[in-house]
C-alpha positions in Angstrom: -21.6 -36.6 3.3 -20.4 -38.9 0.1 -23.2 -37.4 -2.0 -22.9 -34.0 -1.0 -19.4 -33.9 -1.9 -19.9 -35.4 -5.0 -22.4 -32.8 -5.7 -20.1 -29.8 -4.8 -17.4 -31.8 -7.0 -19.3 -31.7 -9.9 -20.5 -27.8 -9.4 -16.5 -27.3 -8.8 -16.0 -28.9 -12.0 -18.5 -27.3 -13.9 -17.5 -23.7 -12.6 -13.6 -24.2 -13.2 -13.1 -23.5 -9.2 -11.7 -24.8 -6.0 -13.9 -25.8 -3.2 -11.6 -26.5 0.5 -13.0 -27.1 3.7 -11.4 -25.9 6.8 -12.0 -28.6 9.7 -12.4 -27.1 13.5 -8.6 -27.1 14.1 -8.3 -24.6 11.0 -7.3 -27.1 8.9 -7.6 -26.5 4.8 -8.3 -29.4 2.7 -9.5 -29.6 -0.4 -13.2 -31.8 -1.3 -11.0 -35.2 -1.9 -9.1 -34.5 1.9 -6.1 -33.7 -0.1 -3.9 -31.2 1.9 -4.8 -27.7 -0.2 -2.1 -25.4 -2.1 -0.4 -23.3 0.2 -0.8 -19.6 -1.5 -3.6 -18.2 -4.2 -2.6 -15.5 -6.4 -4.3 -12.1 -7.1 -2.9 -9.5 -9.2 -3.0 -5.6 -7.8 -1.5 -2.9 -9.9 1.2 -5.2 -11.9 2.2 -6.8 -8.6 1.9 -10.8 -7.9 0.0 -10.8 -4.1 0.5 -14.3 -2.5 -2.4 -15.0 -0.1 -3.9 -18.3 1.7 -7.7 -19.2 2.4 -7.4 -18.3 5.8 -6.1 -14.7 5.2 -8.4 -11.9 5.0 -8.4 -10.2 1.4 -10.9 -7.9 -0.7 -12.9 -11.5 -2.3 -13.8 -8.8 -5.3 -10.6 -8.2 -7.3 -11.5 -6.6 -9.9 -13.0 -4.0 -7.9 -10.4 -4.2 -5.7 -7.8 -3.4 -7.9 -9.9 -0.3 -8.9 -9.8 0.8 -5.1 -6.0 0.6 -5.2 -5.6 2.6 -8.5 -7.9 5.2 -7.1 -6.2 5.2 -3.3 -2.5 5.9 -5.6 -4.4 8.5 -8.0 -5.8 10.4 -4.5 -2.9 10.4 -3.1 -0.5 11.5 -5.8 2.4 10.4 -4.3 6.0 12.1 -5.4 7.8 9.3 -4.4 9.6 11.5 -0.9 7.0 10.6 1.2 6.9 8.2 4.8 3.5 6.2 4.4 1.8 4.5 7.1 -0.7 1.5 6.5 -2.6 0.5 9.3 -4.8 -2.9 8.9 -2.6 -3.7 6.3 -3.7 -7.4 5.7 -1.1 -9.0 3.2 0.0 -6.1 1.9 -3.1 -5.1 -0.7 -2.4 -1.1 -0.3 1.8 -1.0 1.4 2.8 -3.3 -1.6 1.7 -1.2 -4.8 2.6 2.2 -2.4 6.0 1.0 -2.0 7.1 1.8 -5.7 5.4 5.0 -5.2 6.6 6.1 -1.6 10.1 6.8 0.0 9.3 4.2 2.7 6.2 2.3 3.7 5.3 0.3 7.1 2.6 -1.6 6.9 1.0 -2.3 10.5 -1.6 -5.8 10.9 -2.4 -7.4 14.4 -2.3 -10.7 12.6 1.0 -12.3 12.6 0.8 -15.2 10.2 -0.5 -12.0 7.6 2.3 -9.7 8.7 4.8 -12.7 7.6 3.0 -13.7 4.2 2.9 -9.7 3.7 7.1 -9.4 4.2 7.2 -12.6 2.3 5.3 -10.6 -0.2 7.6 -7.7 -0.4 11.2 -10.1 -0.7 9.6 -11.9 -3.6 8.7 -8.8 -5.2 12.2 -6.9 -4.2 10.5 -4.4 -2.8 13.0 -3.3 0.2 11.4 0.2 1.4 8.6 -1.5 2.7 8.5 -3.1 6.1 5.9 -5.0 8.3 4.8 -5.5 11.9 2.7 -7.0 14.1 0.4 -5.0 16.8 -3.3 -4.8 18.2 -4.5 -1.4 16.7 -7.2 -1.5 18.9 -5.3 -0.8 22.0 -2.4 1.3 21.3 0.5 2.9 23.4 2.9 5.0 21.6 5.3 4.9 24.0 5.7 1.2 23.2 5.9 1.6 19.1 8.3 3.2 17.2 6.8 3.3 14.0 3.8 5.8 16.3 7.1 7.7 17.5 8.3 8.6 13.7 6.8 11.2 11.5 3.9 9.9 8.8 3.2 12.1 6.0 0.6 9.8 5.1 -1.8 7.1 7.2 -3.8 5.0 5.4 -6.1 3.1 7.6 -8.5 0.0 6.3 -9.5 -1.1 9.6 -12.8 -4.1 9.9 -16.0 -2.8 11.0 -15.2 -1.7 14.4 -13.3 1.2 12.8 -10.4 2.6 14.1 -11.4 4.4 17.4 -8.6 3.0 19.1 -5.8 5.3 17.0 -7.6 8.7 16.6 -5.9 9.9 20.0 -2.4 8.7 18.4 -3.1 10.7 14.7 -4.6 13.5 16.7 -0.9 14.1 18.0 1.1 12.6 15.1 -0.8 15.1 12.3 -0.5 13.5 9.7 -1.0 15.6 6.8 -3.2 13.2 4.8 -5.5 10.5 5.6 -6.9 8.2 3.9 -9.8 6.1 4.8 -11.1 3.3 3.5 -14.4 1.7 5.5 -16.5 -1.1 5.2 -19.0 0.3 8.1 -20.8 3.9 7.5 -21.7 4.0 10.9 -18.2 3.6 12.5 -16.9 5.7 9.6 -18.8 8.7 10.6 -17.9 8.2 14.3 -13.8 7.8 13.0 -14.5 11.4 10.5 -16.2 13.5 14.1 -13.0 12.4 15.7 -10.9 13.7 12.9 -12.6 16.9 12.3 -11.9 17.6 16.0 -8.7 17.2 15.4 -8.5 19.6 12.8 -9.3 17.6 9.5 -11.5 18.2 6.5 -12.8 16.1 4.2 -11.3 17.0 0.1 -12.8 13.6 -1.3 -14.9 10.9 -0.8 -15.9 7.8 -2.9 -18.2 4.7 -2.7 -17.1 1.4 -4.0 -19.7 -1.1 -4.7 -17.5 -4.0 -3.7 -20.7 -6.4 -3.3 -22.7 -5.5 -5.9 -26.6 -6.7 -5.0 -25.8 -7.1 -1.6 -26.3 -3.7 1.2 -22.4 -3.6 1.7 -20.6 -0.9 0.4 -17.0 0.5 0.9 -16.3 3.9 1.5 -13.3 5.9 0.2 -12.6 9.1 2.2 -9.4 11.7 1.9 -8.9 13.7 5.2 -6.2 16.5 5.0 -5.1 18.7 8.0 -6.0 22.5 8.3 -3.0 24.4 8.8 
């Protein structure tokens, strides 16, 4: 209504934010119906990440950028490896592993995030790093390329449901470091019995209070493969 919008105005104003609304049709606007601005900003590791409202992104940067710095330190790149990001959103982990790797492909089942993420990567002129588009729930291998190639790395930051649906795939492909970074402990420790069987071990492990006072928690975990 008129009053409640001049309420959340005033709060806006007070707290030096935005407040949009998105309508049914998905729609942003901001609280005067004014079309909103097409891109946000948030900085991760040096690198300008362009994002919209209706894209999924870590809300906590700060600790986000701390999840990123400790994902590059785990890994210790050398700068010859071929890294695989699955769930890779706009880029938040391919674009700062990119400088670090010998090639990245980043993997999202959102379209309109795998085009803001290449988008990403061109403004940044960052041209080992390429972006597609596929459901990693259901996944044939015979269809994908990038699950025919060989991954030194995988790094997987799948939503709560986990990433069931590509433990057969890195059960073949053997990679020889994962790294896993959950939002659910419950399909987490379902994902980690499906990797031991296939011959990994747990070196490292981390929380991340991403939500602090809140029961959400992220977990960090770095599988290698027995040889």
């Amino acid at each position: 209504s008129p009053a409640d919008a001049k309420r959340w105005n005033a709060w806006a104003e007070a707290q030096g934010v935005q407040v949009w609304l998105q309508t049914a049709e998905g729609q942003l606007h901001d609280l005067q119906g004014n079309a909103a601005s097409p891109y946000l900003e948030e900085e991760v590791m040096g690198l300008s990440i362009h994002w919209t409202a209706a894209d999924f992104i870590q809300v906590n940067a700060q600790i986000n950028s701390r999840m990123v710095e400790q994902a590059i330190d785990w890994l210790a790149l050398s700068g010859q490896e071929r890294v695989l990001d699955c769930f890779c959103g706009v880029g938040n982990f391919s674009l700062p592993l990119a400088a670090r790797a010998a090639q990245v492909v980043g993997i999202e089942g959102v379209q309109a995030q795998v085009e803001r993420a290449h988008d990403n990567a061109q403004r940044l002129g960052l041209t080992q790093v390429e972006f597609y588009q596929a459901d990693l729930s259901q996944v044939h291998p015979s269809e994908a390329r990038w699950m025919q190639a060989h991954w030194d790395v995988v790094l997987l930051d799948p939503p709560r449901a986990g990433a069931a649906g590509l433990m057969p795939w890195l059960a073949q492909a053997c990679p020889a470091r994962i790294l896993y970074v959950s939002c659910d402990p419950a399909t987490l420790a379902r994902d980690a019995e499906a990797l031991k069987a296939a011959g990994y071990r747990i070196q490292r492990a981390s929380m991340i209070d991403m939500f602090p006072q809140t029961g959400h928690t992220e977990t960090m975990v770095l599988f290698e493969h027995l040889v």
